[in-house]
N, C-alpha and C positions, 0 to 999 in steps of 0.2 A: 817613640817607637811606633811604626805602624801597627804592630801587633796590637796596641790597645787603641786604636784610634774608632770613631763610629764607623765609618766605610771599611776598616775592615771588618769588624765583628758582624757589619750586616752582609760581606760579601761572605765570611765564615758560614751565617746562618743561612743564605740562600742555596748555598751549596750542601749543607746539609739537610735540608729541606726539601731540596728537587736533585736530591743524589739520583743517578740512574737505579740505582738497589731499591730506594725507596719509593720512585715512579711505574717501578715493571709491576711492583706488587698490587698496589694502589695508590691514587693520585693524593697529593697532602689533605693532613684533614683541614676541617676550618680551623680548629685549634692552633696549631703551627703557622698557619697563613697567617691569621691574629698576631701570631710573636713577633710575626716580622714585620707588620703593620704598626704593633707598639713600639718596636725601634725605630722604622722610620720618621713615626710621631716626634723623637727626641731630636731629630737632625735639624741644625740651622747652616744655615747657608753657607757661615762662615768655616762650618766641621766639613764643607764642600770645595771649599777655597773658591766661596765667593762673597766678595769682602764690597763695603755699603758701597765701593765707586763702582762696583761691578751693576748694579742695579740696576741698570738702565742697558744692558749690553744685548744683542739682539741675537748671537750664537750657541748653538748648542755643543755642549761639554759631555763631551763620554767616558765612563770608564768602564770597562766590562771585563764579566768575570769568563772562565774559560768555556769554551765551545766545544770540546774535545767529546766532551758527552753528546748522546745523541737527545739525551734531556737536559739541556743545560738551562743558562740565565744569564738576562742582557738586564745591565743595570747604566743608565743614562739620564744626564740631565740636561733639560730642553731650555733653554733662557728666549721667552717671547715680549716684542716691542708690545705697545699699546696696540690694541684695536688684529694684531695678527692672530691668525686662524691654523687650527691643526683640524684640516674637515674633517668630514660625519666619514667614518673607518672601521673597520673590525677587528676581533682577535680570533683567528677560528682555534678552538682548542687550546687556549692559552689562560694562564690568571695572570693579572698586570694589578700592581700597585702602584700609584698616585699621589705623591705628598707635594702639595705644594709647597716651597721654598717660601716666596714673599709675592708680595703681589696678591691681585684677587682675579681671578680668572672664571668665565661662565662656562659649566660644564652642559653636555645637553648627551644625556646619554639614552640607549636601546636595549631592549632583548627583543629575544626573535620568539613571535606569536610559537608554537609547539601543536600539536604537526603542523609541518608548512603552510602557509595558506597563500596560494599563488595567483593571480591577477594579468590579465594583458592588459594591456592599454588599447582604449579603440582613439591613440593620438596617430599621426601621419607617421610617426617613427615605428607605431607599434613592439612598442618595452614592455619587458616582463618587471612586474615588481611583485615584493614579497611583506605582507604584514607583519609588523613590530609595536611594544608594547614602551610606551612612554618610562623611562625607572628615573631619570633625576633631569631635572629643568632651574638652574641653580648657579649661584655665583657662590662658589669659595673664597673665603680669604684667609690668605694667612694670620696668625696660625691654627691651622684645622685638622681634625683627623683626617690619616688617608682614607682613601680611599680603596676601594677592592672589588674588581672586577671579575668573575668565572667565565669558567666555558659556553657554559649558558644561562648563566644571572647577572646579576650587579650591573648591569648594563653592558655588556661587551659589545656594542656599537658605541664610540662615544665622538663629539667634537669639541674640542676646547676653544674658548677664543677669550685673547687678553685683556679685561676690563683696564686693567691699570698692566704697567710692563712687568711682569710676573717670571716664575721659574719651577720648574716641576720636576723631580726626579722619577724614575719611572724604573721599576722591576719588572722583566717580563718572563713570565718561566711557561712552557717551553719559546723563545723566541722566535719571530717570522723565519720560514725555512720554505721558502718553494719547492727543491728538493721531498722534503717531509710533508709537503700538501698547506702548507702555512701560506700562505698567501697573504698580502694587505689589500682588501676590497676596498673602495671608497664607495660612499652614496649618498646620493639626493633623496631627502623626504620630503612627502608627499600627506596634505593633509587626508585625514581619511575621507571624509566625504568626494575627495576627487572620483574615486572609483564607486563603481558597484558596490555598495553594503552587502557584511555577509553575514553569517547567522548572530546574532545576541548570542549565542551561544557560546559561537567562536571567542568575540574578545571578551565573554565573560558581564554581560553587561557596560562594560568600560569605554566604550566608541571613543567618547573627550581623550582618553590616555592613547590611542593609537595613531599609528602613520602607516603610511606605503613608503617600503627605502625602494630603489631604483640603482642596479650597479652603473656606476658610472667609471670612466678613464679619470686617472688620476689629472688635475687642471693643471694644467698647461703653466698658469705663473705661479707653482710653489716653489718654495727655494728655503733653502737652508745655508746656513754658511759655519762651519766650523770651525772652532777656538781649541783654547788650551785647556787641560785639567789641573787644575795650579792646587788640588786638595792635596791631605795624608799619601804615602805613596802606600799601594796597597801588594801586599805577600802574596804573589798565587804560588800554589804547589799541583805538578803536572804531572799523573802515573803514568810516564812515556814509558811502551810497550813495545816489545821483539826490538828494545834497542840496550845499548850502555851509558846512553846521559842520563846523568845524577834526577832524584825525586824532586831538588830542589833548582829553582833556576837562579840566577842571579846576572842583574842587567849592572854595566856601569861602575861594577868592584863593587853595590851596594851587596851586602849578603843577606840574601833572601827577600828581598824587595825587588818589585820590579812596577817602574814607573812609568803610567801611558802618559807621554807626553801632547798626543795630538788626535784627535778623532780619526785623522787620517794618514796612518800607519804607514809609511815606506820602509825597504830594507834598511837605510841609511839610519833611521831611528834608533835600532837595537842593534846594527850591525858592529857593533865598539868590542875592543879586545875586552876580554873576561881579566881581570887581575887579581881574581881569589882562587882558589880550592877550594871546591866543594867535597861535600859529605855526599857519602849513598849508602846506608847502615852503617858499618864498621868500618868501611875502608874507601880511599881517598883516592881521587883521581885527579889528573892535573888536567885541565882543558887543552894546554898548550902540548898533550900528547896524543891531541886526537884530532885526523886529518882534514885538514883546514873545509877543504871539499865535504864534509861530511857535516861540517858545522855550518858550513853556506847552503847546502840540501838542508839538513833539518832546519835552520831559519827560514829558507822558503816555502817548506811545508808549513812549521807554522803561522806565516803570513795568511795561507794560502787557506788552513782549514781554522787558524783559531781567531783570526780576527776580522770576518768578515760581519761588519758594525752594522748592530740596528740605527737604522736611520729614516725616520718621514721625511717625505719633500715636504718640508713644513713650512709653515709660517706663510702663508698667504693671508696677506691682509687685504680684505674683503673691499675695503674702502680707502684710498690714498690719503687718510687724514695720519701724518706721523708730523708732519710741521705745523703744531696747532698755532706757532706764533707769526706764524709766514701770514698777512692779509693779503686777500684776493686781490686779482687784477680789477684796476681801478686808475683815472685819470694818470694818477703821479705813483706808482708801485715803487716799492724800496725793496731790493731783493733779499729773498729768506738768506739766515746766517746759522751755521751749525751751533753758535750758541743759541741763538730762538730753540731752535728745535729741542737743544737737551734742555733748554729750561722749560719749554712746554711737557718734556717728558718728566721733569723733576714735578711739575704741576700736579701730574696725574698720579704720581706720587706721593706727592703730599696730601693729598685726596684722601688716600684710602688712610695714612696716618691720622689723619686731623680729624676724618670720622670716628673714628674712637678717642678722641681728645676732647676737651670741656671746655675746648675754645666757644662761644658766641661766634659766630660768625656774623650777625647783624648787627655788630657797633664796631666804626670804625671809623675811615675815610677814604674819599677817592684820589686815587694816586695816577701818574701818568700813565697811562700806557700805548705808545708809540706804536706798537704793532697791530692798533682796530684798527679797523672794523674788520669782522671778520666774514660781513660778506656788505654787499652794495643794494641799492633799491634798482641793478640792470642782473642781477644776478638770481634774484627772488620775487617770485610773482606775485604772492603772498601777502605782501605791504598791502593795508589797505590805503585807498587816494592819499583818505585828511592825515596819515602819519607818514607818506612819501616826500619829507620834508625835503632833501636833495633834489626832487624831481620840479618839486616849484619853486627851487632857485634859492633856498639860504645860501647865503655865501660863502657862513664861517663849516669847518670839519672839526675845528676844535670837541665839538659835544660827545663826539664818537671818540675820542681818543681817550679815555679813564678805566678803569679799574678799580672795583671793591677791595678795599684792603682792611680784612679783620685787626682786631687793634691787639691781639693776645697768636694770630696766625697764618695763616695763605689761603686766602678763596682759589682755585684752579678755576682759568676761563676754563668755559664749555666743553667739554671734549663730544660735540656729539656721535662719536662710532661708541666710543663709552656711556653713552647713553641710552643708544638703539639698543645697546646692549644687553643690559639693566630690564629695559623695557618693551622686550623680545617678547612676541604673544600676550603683550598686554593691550590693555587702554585705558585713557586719559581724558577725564573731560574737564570744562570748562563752564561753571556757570556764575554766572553773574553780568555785568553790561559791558559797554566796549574798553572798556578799560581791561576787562580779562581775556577780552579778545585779544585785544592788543598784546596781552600775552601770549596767547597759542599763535598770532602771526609770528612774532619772535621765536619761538620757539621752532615753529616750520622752516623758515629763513633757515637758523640754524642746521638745522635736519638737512638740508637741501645741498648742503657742502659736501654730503657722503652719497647719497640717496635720493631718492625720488618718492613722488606721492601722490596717489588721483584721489581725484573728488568721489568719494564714497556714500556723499548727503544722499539723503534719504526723502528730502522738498525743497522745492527752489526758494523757498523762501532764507535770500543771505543769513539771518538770524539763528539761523540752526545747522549750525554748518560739519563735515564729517571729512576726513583726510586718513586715508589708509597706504601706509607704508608695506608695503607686500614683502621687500629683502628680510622685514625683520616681524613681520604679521603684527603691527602696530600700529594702534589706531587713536587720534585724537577728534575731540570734537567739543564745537562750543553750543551752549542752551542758554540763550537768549532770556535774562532772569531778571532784570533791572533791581527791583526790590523782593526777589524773594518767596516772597510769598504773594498769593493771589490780589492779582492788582485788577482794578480797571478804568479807565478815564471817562473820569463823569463828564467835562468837559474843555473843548481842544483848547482853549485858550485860559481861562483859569483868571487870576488876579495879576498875573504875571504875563500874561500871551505865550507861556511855556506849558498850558496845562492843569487841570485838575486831576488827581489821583484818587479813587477811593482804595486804601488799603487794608487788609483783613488779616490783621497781623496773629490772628493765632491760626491763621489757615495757610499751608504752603503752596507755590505755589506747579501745581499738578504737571506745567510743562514740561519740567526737568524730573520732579521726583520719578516719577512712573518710568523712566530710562536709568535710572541710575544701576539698578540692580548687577547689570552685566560688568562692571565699568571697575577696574581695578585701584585706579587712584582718581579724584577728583578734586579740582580747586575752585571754591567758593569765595567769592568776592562781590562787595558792591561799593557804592559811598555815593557819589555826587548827585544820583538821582534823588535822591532824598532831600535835596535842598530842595526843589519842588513843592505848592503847593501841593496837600495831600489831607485826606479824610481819614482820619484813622477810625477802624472799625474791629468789633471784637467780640464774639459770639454775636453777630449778626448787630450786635447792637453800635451803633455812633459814639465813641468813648472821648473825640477831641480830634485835632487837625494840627497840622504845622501851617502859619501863615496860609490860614484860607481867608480869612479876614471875614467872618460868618461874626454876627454881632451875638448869637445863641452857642457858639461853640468854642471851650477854652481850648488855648492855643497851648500844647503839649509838649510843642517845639520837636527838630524832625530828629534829635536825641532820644526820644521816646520811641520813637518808631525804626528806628533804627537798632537799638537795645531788641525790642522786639522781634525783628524780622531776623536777625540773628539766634537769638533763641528757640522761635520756631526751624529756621532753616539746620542747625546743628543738631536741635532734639529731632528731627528726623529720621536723620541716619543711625540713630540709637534704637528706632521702632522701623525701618526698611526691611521687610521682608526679605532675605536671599542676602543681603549685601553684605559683602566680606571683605571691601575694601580699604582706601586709606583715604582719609577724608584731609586736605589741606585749607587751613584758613590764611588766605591771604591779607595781609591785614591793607589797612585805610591807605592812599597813594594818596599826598597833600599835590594840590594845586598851586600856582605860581602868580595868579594876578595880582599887578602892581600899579599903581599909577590908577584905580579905577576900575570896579568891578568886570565881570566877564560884559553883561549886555552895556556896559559904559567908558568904552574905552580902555581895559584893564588890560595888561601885555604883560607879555613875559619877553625881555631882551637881554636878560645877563648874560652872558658869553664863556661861563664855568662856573664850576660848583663848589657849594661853600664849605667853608671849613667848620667841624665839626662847633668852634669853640665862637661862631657871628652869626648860628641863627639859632632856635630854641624850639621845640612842639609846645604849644602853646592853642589859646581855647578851640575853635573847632576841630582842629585836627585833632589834638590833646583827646577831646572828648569822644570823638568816636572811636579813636584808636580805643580809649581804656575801656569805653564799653563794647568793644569787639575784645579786650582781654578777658573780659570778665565774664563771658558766653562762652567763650571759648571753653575758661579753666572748671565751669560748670557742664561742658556736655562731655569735655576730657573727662572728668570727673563719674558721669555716669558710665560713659563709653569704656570706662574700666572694669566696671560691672556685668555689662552686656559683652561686652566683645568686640566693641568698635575701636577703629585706632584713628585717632587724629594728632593732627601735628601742624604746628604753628608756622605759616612762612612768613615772616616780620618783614617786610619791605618800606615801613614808612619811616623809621629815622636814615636808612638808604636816600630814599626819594625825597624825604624834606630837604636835603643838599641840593638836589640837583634843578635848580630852577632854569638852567641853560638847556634843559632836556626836552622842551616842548615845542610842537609845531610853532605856536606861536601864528605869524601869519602868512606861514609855510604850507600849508594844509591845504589851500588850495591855489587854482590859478590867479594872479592880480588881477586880470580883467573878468573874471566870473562875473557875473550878472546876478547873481544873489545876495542874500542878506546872511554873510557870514560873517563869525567873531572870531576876535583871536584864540587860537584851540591853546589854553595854558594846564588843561586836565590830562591830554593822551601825552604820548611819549611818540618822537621821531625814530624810526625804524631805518638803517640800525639807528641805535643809542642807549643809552642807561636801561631802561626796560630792558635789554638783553641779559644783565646780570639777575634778574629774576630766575633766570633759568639755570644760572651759574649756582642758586643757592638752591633750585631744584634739585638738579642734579646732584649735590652734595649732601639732601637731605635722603635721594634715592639710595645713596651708599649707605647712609645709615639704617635704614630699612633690611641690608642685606639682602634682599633675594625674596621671594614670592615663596612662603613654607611649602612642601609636595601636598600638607591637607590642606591648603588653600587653593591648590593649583586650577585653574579652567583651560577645559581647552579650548586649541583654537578654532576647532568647530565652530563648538558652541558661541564664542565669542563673533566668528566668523558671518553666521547666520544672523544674532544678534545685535552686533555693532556696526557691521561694515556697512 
């Protein structure tokens, strides 16, 4: 029976809740609004009639309760694809509840500064905006409390947009009425520094928490598309007045149910002969004795005043990435297939499951995957020369075409709109040598499939490089760190003609640190520079060297100093003033020379990646990886004390497989005129190195969202990083 199903008992309580009796007197308390936020709390999808294939459906489902009041309640659920947008909106005068279904969705909600605080713009358009106060900046995921928005709190500006393909139910009591002054505004926010500052007064101390909104016209490509309501069929009962049809209605001979079939309601829908008798107190009327015309008039009255459906032009997705398995145009293109697509969408899926799962996702194997690359070295500017390995003419594509495959789950390639997402008003740095660069170019390639990005650096010097994404006020950058901590070359050529290091391994080093502060997440990496002769030094004092070949100094080997530099560089962020970050340790990437070391003919030419059970970690690699575990679970360890958070991104039993992944002697032009080796350290862009980002991004899910006492804004960030 409907009678006990959830959508009714919640349609029962909203009704009684925002009765017009109990609205004239005074508006519900928070009490009551709570009640009906703990019921929505209990609702799954399935109490919706939306069942696990529905999951991925991109229509919104409505069922709504009567309108007949002039305080009523629109109750509707919204189903959005990945990466689509419900923009920045208001509710004037309204409470709206929020439950999301499934899915994780990033909410970004407003209130409005009290009294007005109004603004021109001295732009060519000359716009008035209005200041608002930051209230939630935030990725929900199912399953989560709702939510609850007022008149004038809880954010009643808000914009959603779909991390993963998600579903939301949505209460709105009183719902949009232009008629009644209800309006749906859309608006552009504006960081507050654009304007004139106004008194510390005004936002209270707060500046980081505000924006300037801007009314804007609703965009031009939202779209919505509607579906069926396939849940419980729910009982309305309608005190129709100055007439004689019965309290109760009944559609379809069901008695006392009445079932919306479609978001979008024709005569034809309800217009079916009645085949019951209804009740109206005591006594009984037959439908079939009241004049047909009278029952064609009162159905299009109520067409006309009880179901006219809340609806947003929704779902505008900000950025065309829905076919994440479609690869870009390139030589030989194989055309996207509506299965790629919903298995890219199950991907993103699986995402947000498997981050609450105890899957490993660092032990596995690489399995085919037919659909890389998912962009080209004509497509991304980004590549630096020595890893634009397609541009100097390999011949084989096989490298590019693999896939991480956890061995207990599903790694989801890239989704970068779900990433931008994630990582809206943050930043991200990079320190360590080019091997991490080499990560943030992947990274940007990737980014570049949705978005755009200028150069934001700060000195021309390449090694310190800054790229700011404006659509999503995202900034990345790398700090040029080799070893870490303060280095400096005693001399150019060394024992080796690669150099002499002097390194101070209890001292970090100052380039990167004194930047860090601002910087929300950052990945630390090093390894191969350390093979290197090097001096190791330590409270000023000379404590031993790796292969300096000094007949006075024992050789400490560059495991020592590596141990070290790691230690210094993690207990850092334990003792960094201001940093509230997330610190990633990327671990050691093993090299591929074969046939003879790097300066002696050593190459890398294997043509695909091994299989987990034909090659082994084993001594150097072995070693430095353990002694980057064993820093690591030492400064995790304090950083649980202080308040630091770090997290391990394990890439080297990944990259031990992949020996087919490197330039090789791709890297540069054949006839260059210099004295280059084959490159078996970096990684070809695209290639392997891009699943770096696939286990980023899956480690940002598990993060959840940036807490509101962590939050910066994007001022400050703005002034600071960009």
């Amino acid at each position: 029976m409907a009678r006990g199903s959830s959508v009714q008992a919640l349609y029962e309580l909203c009704k009684k809740t925002f009765a017009p009796s109990a609205a004239a007197s005074s508006p519900p308390s928070t009490s009551a609004i709570r009640k009906i936020a703990a019921l929505l709390d209990t609702i799954s999808p399935v109490e919706v009639g939306l069942k696990a294939d529905d999951l991925e459906d991109d229509r919104g489902h409505g069922f709504f309760g009567s309108s007949i009041y002039k305080h009523s309640t629109r109750i509707g659920i919204f189903c959005l694809p990945t990466s689509s947008v419900i923009p920045l909106h208001d509710h004037p005068g309204m409470t709206v509840l929020s439950k999301v279904l499934y899915g994780s969705m990033h909410v970004k909600s407003y209130d409005w500064i009290e009294p007005a605080c109004l603004k021109q713009s001295d732009k060519p358009d000359d716009f008035l905006v209005r200041l608002a106060k930051l209230h939630m900046d935030t990725v929900l995921t199912a399953p989560c409390p709702t939510t609850v928005l007022f008149p004038r709190s809880g954010g009643n500006l808000h914009c959603f947009t779909a991390v993963t393909s998600c579903a939301v139910l949505d209460v709105l009591a009183p719902p949009y009425s232009e008629e009644a002054g209800r309006c749906c505004t859309y608006y552009h926010d504006y960081p507050y520094s654009t304007f004139t500052p106004v008194s510390r007064s005004v936002v209270n101390e707060h500046e980081d928490e505000c924006a300037w909104l801007e009314a804007i016209k609703a965009p031009d490509d939202l779209h919505m598309r509607s579906g069926r309501y396939t849940g419980p069929a729910v009982q309305f009962k309608f005190p129709w007045s100055r007439t004689s049809l019965p309290t109760w209605t009944t559609i379809n001979g069901e008695y006392q149910h009445l079932r919306w079939e479609n978001l979008l309601l024709t005569p034809h829908h309800i217009m079916k002969p009645y085949s019951a008798e209804l009740h109206n107190g005591s006594s009984r009327t037959s439908l079939q004795n009241t004049p047909r015309i009278v029952l064609l008039l009162t159905a299009t009255l109520f067409l006309l005043t009880i179901i006219p459906l809340y609806l947003f032009p929704l779902l505008a997705t900000s950025f065309a990435w829905r076919n994440l398995s479609s690869p870009p145009s390139s030589p030989s293109p194989s055309p996207p297939s509506s299965s790629s697509s919903s298995s890219s969408s199950r991907d993103a899926m699986a995402g947000a499951r498997m981050a609450k799962s105890s899957c490993d996702i660092f032990r596995g194997e690489w399995v085919p995957n037919p659909n890389a690359p998912y962009y080209t070295n004509e497509t991304c500017w980004a590549i630096h020369e020595h890893q634009n390995c397609m541009k100097f003419g390999r011949p084989d594509t096989g490298f590019m075409k693999w896939r991480w495959k956890p061995n207990d789950c599903d790694l989801p390639i890239f989704n970068p709109a779900q990433f931008l997402e994630l990582v809206r008003g943050k930043s991200l740095a990079f320190v360590g040598d080019s091997v991490g660069r080499n990560q943030m170019q992947s990274l940007i390639c990737l980014l570049l499939k949705v978005t755009y990005a200028v150069d934001a650096s700060v000195t021309d010097d390449e090694k310190f490089r800054r790229y700011h994404f404006p659509t999503h006020n995202f900034t990345v950058a790398s700090f040029w760190s080799p070893f870490l901590v303060r280095a400096h070359e005693a001399d150019p050529n060394g024992p080796t003609l690669t150099g002499l290091f002097n390194l101070y391994l209890d001292e970090v080093d100052t380039n990167w640190t004194t930047q860090m502060t601002p910087f929300d997440y950052v990945i630390v990496s090093a390894g191969h520079w350390f093979f290197r002769p090097t001096m190791f030094f330590e409270a000023d004092q000379l404590v031993g060297c790796h292969y300096c070949l000094h007949p006075n100094v024992t050789d400490l080997t560059m495991y020592y100093s590596y141990r070290r530099a790691f230690r210094a560089a993690l207990r850092a962020f334990n003792h960094l003033p201001g940093f509230r970050g997330t610190v990633f340790l990327r671990t050691f990437a093993p090299s591929h020379f074969e046939n003879g070391e790097w300066n002696r003919g050593g190459n890398c030419v294997r043509r695909r990646p091994f299989r987990s059970n034909e090659t082994r970690m084993d001594g150097y690699d072995l070693e430095m990886y353990m002694a980057q575990l064993e820093e690591y679970r030492a400064a995790e360890a304090e950083g649980r004390e202080k308040g630091a958070r770090f997290r391990l991104l394990d890439t080297t039993e990944a990259m031990l497989l992949r020996p087919d992944g490197h330039p090789g002697r791709f890297g540069h032009r054949p006839d260059e005129n210099v004295t280059l080796y084959n490159d078996c350290v970096h990684w070809c862009l695209p290639g392997p190195i891009d699943t770096w980002n696939d286990f980023l991004l899956h480690m940002l899910k598990n993060e959840g969202g940036r807490s509101a006492a962590g939050r910066r804004s994007w001022n400050v960030r703005k002034s600071t990083i960009k």
